[in-house]
N, C-alpha and C positions, 0 to 999 in steps of 0.2 A: 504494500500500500504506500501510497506517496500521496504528498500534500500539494497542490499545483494553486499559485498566486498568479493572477494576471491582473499589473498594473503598471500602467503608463508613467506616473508619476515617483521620480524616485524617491523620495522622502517617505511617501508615502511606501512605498514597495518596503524602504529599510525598515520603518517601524511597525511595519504588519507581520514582516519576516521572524524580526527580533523577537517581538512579543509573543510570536507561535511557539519559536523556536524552545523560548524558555519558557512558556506552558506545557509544553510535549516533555521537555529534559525534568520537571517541576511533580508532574504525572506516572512519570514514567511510561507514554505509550510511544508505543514501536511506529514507527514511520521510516520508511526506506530514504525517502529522500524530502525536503521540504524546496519545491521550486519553485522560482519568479521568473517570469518572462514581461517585459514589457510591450510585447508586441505579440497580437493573433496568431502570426506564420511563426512564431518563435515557439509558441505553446504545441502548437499542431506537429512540429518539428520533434518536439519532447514527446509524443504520444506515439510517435513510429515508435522506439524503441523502450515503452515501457507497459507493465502489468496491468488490469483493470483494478477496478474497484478501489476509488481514488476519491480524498477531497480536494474539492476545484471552489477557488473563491475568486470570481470574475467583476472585473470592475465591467460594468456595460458600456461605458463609453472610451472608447481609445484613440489616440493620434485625432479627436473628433468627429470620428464617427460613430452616431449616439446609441447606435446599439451593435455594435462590433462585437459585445460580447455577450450577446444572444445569439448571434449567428457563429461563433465558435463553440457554442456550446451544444448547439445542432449537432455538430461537429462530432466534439465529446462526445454525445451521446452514442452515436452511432459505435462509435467505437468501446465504450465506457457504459452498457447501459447497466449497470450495479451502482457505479459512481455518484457522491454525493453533490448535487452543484449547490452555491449559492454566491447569489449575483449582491456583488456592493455599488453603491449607485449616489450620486447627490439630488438621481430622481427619481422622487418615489411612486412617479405616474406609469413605472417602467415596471411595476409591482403588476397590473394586470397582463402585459405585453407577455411573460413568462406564460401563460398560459397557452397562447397565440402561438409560440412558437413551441410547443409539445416539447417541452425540453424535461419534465418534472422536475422543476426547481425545489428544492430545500425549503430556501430560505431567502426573502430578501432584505437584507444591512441598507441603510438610509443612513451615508456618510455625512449628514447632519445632523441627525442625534448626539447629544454629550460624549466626551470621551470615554469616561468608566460604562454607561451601554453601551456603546456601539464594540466595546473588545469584550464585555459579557455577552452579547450577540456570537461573539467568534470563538468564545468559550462554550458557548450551550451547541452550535452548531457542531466543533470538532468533539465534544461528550455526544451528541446525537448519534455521530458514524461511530464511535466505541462502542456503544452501548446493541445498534443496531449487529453490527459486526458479529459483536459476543454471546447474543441473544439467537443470532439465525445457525440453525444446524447443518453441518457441513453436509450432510446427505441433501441439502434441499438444493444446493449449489452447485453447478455444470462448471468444472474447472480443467480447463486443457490447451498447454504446454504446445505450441504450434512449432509448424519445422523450424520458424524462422525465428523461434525464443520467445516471441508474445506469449503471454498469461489470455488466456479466454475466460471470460465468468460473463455466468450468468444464470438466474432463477429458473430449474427447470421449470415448474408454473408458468414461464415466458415462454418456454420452449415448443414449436409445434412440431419442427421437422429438421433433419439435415441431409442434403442430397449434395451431390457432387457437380461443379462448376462443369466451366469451360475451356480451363486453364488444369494443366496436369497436377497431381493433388491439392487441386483446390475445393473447399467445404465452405457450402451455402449454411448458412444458420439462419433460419427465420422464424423472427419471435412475434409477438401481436402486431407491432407497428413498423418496424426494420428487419433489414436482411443483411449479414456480420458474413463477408468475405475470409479464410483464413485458408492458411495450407497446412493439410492433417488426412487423420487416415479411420474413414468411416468404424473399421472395423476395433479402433482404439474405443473410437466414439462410442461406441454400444456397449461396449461395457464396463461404461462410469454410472450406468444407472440400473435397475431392472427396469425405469419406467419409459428406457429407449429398445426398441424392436428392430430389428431390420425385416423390410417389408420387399426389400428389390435390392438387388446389386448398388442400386446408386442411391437407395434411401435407406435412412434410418429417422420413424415418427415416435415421437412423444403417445404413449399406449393412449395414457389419461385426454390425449385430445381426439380420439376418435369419436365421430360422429353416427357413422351408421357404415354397416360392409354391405357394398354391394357384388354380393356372390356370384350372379348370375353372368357379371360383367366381368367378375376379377379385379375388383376396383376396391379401394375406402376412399370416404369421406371425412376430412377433420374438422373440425369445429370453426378454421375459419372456410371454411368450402374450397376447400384445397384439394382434387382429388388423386391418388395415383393408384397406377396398376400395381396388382400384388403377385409376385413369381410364385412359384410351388414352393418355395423353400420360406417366401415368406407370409403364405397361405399355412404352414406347418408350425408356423413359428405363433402366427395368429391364434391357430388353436390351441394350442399349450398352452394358451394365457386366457383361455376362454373368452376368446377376442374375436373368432370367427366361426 
């Protein structure tokens, strides 16, 4: 887990950094890394080579553009969607905009509130991802190591399916609202849970998201109306679990 700061302004950057820094060492929790970028491409840059499930504290406006860090955190998401975001702002009309852009925000800081709130703000938000962390059981969490070192997480309850790209082992991950590109090996995939099946050579579905089997055709349906064909092998596999 790592801590990611994006702010433009250095003063600002140092004493946000500082105060984390020596809350976290104060606490004692574990943080891999605690990072500042003062620039969008600089943060997006840091996310190629690092693990998910992250807290991200976004100023939303940067170099002047007023919501530069809502549309990086689009971003983040896609790549991060475990991760904690919350946006600090001197506007607090940018409190509903979070919703607009499906980012599930946290938390929004109003950089105009007093000093002692607004770093009790950054207190209760960084005890928010401990407590949440500590609280969620590791069996409920899809975690895997990609060829290229990326950390993958994410809530199987997100999960509906993973099938195989276009690009040689590369793996589609598609959860309720995105689809998480990675290179990995379906047949690792299956068996991080009992609750992933292999249904076809190129699929492997979430059990708990099936909809209805249509046998007649050779098909399922998942709950988002997703449907694909079922091989023999994973017609065999269906019924073992009393699934078809």
């Amino acid at each position: 887990m790592n801590l990611i700061i994006l702010e433009d302004d250095l003063l600002q950057q140092e004493r946000l950094k500082k105060f984390i820094l020596a809350y976290l060492s104060q606490k004692k929790h574990s943080i891999e890394r605690v990072i500042v970028c003062g620039k969008t491409r600089q943060l997006l840059e840091e996310l190629e080579n690092m693990s998910q499930n992250n807290i991200y504290f976004l100023e939303t406006t940067i170099k002047g553009d007023l919501d530069a860090g809502l549309k990086v955190a689009q971003k983040i998401r896609k790549f991060d969607p475990l991760g904690q975001i919350t946006f600090i702002t001197r506007h607090s009309e940018f409190a509903k905009l979070t919703y607009e852009y499906k980012v599930n925000a946290h938390d929004v800081i109003d950089k105009k509130m007093s000093e002692i709130a607004f770093y009790d703000r950054i207190i209760a938000n960084i005890e928010d991802f401990f407590t949440f962390n500590e609280q969620l059981p590791l069996s409920e969490v899809f975690t895997y190591a990609t060829r290229t070192g990326k950390a993958i997480t994410a809530l199987y309850s997100d999960i509906y399916f993973f099938e195989t790209g276009n690009l040689s082992h590369q793996v589609l991950l598609s959860m309720k609202s995105e689809v998480i590109p990675f290179y990995g090996c379906l047949t690792d995939i299956e068996k991080t849970s009992e609750c992933l099946i292999r249904i076809h050579r190129n699929t492997v579905i979430n059990q708990n998201k099936i909809k209805r089997c249509l046998k007649k055709d050779k098909k399922i349906v998942l709950e988002d109306n997703t449907t694909f064909d079922v091989s023999r092998s994973g017609r065999k596999n269906l019924k073992e679990i009393n699934k078809w």
